[in-house]
C-alpha positions as CSV (number, residue, x, y, z in Angstrom):
1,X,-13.9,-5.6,-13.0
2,X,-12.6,-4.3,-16.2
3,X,-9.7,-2.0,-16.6
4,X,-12.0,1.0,-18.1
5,X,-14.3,0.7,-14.7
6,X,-11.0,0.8,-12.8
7,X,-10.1,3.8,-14.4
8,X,-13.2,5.7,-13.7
9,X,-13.6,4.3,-10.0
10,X,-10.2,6.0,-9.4
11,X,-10.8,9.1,-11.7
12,X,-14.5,9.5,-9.2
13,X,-11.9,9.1,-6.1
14,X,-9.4,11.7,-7.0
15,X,-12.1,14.3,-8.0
16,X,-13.8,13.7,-4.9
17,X,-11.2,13.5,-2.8
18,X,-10.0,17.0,-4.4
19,X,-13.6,18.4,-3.7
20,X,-13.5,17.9,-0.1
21,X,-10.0,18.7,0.1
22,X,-11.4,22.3,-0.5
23,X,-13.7,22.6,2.2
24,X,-12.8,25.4,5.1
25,X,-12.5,24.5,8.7
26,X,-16.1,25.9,8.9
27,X,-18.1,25.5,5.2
28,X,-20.4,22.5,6.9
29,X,-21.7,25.0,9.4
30,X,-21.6,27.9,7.5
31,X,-24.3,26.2,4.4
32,X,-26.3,25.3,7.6
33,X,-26.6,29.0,8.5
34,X,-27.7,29.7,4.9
35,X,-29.9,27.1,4.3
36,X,-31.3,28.0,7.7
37,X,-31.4,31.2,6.6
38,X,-33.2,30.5,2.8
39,X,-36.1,28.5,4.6
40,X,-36.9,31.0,6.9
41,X,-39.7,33.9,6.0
42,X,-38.8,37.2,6.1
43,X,-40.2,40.0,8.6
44,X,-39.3,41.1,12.0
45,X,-39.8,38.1,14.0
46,X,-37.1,36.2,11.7
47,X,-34.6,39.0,10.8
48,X,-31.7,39.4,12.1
49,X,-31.6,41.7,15.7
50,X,-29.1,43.8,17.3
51,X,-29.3,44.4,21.6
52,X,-31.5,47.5,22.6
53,X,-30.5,50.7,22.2
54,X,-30.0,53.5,25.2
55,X,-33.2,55.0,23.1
56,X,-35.1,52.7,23.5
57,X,-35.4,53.0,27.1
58,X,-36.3,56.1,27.0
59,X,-39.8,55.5,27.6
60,X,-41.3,56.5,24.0
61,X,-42.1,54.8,20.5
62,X,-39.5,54.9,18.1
63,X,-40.5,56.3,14.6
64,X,-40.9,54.2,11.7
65,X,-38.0,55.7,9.9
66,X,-35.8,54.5,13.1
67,X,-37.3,51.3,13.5
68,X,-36.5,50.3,9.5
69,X,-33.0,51.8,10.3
70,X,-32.4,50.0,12.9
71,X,-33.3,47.0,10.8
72,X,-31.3,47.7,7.9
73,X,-28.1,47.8,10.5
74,X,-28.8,44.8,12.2
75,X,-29.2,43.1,9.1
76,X,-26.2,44.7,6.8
77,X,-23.9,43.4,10.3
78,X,-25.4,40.1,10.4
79,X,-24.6,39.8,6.7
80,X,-20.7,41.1,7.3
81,X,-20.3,39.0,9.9
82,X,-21.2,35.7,7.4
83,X,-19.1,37.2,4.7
84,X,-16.6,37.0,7.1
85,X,-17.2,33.8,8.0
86,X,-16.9,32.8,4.5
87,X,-13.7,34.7,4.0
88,X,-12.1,32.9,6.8
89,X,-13.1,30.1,6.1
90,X,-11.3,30.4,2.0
91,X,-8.3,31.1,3.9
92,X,-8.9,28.2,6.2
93,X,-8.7,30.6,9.6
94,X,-11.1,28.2,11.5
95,X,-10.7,30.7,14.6
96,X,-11.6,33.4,12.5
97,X,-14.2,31.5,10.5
98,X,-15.7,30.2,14.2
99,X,-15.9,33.7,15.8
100,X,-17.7,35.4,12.5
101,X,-20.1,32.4,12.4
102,X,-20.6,32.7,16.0
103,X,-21.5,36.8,16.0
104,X,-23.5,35.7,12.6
105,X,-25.7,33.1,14.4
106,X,-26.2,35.6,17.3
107,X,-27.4,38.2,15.2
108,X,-29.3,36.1,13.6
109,X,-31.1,34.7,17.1
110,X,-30.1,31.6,16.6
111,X,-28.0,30.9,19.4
């Protein structure tokens, strides 16, 4: 092998090595929510949800206005909870990364 392939070899190995150096505690499982999530269609049988309201039992239908409300929460809290995920996971807090994820995925119905 020559020297000039030598050189490169090891310049490929540090810069990769430096790359996954990088990585958070959780990044693997958080780009598998997101590609999860940028596969998926959206609409109310794939958006995020949030547990049933005290409303709700109330033995009447909800109004449009409250239904796309209640939407618009679950989803702006499912995406807080990835940001926070993400956050955690720049600052290499892998509990904090793990327990963001975790109330990400639930949201999200896929736990």
């Amino acid at each position: 092998m020559s020297r000039s392939h030598t050189v490169l070899l090891a310049a490929l190995a540090c810069i990769g090595g430096a790359a996954f150096a990088q990585a958070g505690p959780c990044t693997t499982q958080i780009a598998e929510v997101e590609r999860y999530l940028a596969r998926i269609k959206p609409g109310p049988a794939s958006g995020p949800t949030a547990p049933q309201s005290i409303g709700a039992q109330l033995h009447h239908q909800p109004t449009p206005g409250s239904v796309q409300s209640a939407e618009a929460k679950a989803r702006a809290d499912a995406d807080a909870a990835l940001e926070r995920a993400r956050q955690a996971d720049a600052a290499g807090d892998a509990g904090a990364c793990t327990k963001a994820l975790d109330e990400a995925k639930m949201l999200y119905g896929l736990e």
